[in-house]
N, C-alpha and C positions, 0 to 999 in steps of 0.2 A: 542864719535862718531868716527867712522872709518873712516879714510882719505883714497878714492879713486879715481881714474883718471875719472872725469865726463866730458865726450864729450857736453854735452848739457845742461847750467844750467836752470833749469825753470826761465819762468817768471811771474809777480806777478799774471795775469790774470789766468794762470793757476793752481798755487796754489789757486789762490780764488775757482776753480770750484772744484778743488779735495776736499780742505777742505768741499765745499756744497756738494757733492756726501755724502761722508763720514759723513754728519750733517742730511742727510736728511735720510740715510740706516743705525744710525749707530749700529752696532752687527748683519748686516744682511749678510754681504758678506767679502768673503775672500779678498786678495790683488788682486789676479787675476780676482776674478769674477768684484771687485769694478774695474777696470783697463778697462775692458771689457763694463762696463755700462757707459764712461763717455761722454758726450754730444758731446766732439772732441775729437779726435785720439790725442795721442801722445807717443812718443816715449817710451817702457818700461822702459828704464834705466832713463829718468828723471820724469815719474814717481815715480821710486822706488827714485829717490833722494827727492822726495816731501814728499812720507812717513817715510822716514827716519827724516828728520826735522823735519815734523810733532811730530813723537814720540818722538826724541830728545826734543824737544818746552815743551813736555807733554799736548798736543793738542787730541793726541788719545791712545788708549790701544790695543795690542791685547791678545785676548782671548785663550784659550789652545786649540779650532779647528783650530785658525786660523785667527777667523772674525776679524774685525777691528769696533772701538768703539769710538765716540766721547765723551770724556771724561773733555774737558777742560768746567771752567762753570764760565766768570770773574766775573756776579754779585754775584754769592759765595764765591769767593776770597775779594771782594770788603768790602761784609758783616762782613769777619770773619777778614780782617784789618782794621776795627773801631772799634773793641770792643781793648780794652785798657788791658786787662787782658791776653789776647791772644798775646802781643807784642812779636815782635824777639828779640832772644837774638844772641850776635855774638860773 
């Protein structure tokens, strides 16, 4: 992840809305259209820090248009760490 000069760090309330925007559209709109649809206004640049986490987290994907994609799925992560054959190795 790129270390940049962020004037404004999100706060948790707003990441919860971007993440639901993004859960409830998701593969339906680009960065800027999803930016454009969100319930409050905020600032672009901490915005784009929320999507940036986000993809960092591996929470979403984006696509080769552009869209953005809720991706992340913990009861299938949950699933696939109780089978015992599937353990990490390190």
């Amino acid at each position: 992840m790129e270390l940049k000069e962020i004037l404004h760090y999100p706060r948790l309330d707003s990441v919860l809305m971007v993440e639901k925007v993004i859960y409830d559209t998701s593969g339906t709109y680009t960065k800027k259209q999803l930016w454009e649809r969100l319930p409050k206004k905020m600032m672009y640049q901490t915005f784009s820090v929320i999507i940036d986490y986000l993809l960092y987290a591996g929470r979403i994907a984006v696509d080769s248009e552009g869209k953005i994609a809720w991706i992340w799925n913990p009861k299938l992560v949950e699933h696939y760490l109780k089978k015992k054959h599937l353990a990490w190795k390190g």
